[in-house]
Biopython code that builds the backbone (N, CA, C, O; Angstrom):
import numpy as np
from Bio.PDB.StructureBuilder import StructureBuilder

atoms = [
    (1, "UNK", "N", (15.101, 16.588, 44.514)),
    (1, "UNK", "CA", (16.291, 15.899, 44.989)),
    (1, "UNK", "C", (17.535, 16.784, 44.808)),
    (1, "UNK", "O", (18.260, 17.083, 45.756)),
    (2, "UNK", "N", (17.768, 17.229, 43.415)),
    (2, "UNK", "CA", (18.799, 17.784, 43.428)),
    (2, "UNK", "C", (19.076, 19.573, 44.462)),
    (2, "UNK", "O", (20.191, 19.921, 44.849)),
    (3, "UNK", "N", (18.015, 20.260, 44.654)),
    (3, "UNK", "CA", (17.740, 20.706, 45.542)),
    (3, "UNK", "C", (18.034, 20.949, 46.616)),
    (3, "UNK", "O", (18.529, 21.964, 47.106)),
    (4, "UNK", "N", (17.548, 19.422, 47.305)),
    (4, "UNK", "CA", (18.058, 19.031, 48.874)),
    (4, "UNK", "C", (19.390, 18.872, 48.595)),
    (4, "UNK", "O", (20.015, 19.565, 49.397)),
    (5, "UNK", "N", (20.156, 18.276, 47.819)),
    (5, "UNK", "CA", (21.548, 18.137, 47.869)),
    (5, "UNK", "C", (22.222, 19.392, 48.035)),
    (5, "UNK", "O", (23.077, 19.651, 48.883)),
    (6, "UNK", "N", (21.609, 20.394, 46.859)),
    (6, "UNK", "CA", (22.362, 21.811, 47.097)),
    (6, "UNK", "C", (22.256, 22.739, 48.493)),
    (6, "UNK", "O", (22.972, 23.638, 48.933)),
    (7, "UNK", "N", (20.977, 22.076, 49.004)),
    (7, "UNK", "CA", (21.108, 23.061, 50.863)),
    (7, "UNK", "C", (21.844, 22.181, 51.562)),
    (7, "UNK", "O", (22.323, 22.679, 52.581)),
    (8, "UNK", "N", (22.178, 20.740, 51.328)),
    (8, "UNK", "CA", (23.325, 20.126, 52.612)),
    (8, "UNK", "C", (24.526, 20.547, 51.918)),
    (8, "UNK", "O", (25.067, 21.360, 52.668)),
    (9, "UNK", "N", (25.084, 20.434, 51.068)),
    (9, "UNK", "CA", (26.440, 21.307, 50.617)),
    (9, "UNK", "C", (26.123, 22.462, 51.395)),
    (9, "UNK", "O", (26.632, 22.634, 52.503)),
    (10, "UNK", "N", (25.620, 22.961, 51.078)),
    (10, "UNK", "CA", (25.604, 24.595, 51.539)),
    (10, "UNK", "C", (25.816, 24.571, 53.282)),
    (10, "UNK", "O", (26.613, 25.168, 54.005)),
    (11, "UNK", "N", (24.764, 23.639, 53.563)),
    (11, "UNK", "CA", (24.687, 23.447, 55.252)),
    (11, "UNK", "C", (26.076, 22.588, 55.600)),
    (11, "UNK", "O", (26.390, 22.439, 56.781)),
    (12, "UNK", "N", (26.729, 22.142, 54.746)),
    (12, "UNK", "CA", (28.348, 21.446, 55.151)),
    (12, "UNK", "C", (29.488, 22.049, 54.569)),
    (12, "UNK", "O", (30.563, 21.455, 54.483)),
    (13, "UNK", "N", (29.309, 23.158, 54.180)),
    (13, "UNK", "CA", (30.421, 24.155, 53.528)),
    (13, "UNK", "C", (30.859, 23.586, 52.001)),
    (13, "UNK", "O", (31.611, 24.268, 51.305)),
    (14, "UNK", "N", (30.426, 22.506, 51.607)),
    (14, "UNK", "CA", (31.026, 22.180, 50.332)),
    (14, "UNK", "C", (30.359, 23.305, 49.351)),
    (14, "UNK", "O", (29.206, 23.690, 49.154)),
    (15, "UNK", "N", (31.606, 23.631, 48.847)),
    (15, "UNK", "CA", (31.167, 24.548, 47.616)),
    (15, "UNK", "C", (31.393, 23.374, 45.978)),
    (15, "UNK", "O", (31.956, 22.295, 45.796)),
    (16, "UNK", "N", (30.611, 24.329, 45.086)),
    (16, "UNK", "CA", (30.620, 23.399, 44.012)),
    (16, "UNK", "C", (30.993, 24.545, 42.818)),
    (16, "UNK", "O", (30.563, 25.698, 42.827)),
    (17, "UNK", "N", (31.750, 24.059, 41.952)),
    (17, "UNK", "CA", (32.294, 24.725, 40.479)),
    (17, "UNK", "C", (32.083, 24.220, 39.240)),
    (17, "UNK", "O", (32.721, 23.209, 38.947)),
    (18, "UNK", "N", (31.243, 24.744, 38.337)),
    (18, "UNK", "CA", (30.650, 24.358, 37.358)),
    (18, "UNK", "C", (32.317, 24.766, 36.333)),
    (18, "UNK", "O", (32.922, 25.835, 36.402)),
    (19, "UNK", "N", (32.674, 23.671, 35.547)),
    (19, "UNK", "CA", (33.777, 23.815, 34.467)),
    (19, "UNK", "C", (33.583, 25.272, 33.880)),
    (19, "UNK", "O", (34.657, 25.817, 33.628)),
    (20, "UNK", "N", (32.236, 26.172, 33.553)),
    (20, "UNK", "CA", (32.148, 27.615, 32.875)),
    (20, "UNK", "C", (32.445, 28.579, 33.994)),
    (20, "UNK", "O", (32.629, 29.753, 33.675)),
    (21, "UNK", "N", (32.520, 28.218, 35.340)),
    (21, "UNK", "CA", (33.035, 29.613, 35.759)),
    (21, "UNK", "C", (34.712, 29.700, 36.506)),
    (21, "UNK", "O", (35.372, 28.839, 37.090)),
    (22, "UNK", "N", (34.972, 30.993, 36.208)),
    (22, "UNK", "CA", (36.010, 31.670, 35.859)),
    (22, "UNK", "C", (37.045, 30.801, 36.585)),
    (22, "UNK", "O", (38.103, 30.432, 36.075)),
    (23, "UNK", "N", (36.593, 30.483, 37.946)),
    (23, "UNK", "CA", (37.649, 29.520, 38.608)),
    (23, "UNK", "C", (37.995, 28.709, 38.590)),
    (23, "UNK", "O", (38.920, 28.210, 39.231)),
    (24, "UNK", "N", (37.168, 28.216, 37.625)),
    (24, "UNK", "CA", (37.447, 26.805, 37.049)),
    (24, "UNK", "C", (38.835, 26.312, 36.737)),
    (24, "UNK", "O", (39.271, 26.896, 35.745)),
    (25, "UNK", "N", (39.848, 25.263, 37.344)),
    (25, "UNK", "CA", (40.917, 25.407, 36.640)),
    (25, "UNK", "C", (41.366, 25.198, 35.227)),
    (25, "UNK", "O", (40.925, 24.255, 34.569)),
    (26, "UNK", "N", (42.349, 26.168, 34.679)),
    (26, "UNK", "CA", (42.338, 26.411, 33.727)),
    (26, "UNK", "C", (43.147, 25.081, 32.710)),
    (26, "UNK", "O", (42.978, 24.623, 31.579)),
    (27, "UNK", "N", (43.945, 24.860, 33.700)),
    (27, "UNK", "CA", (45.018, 23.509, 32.993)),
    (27, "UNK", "C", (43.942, 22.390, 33.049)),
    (27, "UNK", "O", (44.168, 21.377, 32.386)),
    (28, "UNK", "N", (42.610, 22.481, 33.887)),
    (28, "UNK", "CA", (41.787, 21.429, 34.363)),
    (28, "UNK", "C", (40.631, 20.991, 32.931)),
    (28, "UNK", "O", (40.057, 19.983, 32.517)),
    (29, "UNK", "N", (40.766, 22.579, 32.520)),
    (29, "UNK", "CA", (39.893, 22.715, 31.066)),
    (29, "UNK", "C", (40.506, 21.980, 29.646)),
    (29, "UNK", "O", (39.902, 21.551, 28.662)),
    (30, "UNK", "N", (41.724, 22.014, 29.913)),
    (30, "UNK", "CA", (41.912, 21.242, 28.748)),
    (30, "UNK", "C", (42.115, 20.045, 28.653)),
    (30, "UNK", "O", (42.096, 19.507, 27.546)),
    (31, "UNK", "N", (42.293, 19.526, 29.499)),
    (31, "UNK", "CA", (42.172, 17.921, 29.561)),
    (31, "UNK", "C", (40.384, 17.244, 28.504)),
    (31, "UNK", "O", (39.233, 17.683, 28.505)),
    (32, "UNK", "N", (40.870, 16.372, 27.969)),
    (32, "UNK", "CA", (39.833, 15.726, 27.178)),
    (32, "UNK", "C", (38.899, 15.342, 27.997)),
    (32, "UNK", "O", (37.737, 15.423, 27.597)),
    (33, "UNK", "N", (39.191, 14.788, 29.457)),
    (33, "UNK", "CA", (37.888, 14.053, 29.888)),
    (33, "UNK", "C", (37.807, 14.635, 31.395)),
    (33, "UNK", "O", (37.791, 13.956, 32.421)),
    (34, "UNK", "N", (37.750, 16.287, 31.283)),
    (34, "UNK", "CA", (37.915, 16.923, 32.498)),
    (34, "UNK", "C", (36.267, 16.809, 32.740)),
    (34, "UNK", "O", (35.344, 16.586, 31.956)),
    (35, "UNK", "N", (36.309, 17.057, 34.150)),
    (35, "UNK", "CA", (35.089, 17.018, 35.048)),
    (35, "UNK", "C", (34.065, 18.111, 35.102)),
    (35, "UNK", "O", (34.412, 18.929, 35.954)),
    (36, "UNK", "N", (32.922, 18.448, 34.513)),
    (36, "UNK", "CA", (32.075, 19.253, 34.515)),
    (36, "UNK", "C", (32.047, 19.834, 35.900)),
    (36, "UNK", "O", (32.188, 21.054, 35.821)),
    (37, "UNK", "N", (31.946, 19.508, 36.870)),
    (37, "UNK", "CA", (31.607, 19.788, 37.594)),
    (37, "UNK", "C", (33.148, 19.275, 39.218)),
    (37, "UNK", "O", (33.768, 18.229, 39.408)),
    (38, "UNK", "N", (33.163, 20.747, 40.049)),
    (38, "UNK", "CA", (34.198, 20.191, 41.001)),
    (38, "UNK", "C", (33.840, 20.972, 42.141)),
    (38, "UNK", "O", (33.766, 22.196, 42.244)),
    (39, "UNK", "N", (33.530, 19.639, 43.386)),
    (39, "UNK", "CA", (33.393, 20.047, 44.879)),
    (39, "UNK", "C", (34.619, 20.165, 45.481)),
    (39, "UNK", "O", (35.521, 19.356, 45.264)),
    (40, "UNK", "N", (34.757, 21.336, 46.402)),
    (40, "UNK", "CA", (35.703, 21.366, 47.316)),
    (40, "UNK", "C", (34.423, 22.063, 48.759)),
    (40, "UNK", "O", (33.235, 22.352, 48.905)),
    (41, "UNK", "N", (35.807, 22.020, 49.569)),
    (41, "UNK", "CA", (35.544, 22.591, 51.055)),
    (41, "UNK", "C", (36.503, 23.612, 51.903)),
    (41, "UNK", "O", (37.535, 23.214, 52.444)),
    (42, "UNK", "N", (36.177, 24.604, 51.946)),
    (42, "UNK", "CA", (37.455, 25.450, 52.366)),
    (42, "UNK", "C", (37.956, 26.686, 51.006)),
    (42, "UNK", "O", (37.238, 27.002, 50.058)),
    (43, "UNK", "N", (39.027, 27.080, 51.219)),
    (43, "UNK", "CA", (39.243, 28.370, 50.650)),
    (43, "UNK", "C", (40.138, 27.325, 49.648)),
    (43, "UNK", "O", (40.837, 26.402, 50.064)),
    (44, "UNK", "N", (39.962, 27.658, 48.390)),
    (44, "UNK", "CA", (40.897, 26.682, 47.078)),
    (44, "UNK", "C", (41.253, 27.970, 46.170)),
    (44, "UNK", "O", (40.366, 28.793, 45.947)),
    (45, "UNK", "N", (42.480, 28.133, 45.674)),
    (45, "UNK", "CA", (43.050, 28.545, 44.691)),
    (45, "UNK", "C", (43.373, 27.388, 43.563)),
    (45, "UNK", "O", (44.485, 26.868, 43.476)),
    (46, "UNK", "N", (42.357, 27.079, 42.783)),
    (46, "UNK", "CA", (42.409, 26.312, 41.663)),
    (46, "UNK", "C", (43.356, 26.423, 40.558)),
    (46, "UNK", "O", (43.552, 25.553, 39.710)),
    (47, "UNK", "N", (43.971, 27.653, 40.638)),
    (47, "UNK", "CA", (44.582, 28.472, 39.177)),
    (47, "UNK", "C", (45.984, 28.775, 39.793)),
    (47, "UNK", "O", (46.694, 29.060, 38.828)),
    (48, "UNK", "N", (46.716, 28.851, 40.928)),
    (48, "UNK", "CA", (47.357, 28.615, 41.186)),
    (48, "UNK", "C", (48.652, 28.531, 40.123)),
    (48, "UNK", "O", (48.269, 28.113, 39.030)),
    (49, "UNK", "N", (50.020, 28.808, 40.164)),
    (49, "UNK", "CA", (51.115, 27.945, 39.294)),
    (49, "UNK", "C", (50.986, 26.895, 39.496)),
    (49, "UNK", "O", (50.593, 26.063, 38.678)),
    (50, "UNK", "N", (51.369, 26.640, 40.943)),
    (50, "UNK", "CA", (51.988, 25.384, 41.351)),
    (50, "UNK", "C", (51.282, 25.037, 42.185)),
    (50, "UNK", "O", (50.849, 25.769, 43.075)),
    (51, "UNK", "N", (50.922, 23.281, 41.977)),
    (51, "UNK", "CA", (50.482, 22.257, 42.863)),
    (51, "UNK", "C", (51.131, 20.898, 42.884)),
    (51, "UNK", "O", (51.604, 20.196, 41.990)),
    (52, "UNK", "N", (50.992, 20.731, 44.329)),
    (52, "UNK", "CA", (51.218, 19.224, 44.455)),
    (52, "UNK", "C", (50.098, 18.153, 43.832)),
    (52, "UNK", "O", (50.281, 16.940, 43.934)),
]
sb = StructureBuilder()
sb.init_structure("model")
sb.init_model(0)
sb.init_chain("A")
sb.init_seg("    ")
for serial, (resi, resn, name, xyz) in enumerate(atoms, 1):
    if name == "N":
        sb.init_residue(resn, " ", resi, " ")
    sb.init_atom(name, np.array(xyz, "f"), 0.0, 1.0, " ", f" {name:<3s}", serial, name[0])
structure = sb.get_structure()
């Protein structure tokens, strides 16, 4: 199962970010009840200064 999920992401452009790698956002890491895990779609600058 988990598997098939990772080839339709792949086959629908969603990319996925595990909290340990580097892009992970960094202000996103310290939060107490931040998200292991974060889907996007498209080109993301996570680390960024500034966001809306």
């Amino acid at each position: 199962k988990a598997e098939e999920m990772l080839i339709q992401h792949d086959k629908e452009g969603i990319e996925i970010l595990f909290y340990k790698h580097a892009s992970f956002p960094k202000r996103l890491v310290q939060c107490e009840d931040a998200p292991i895990i974060l889907y996007y779609k498209g080109t993301a600058n996570l680390n960024a200064q500034k966001k809306l």
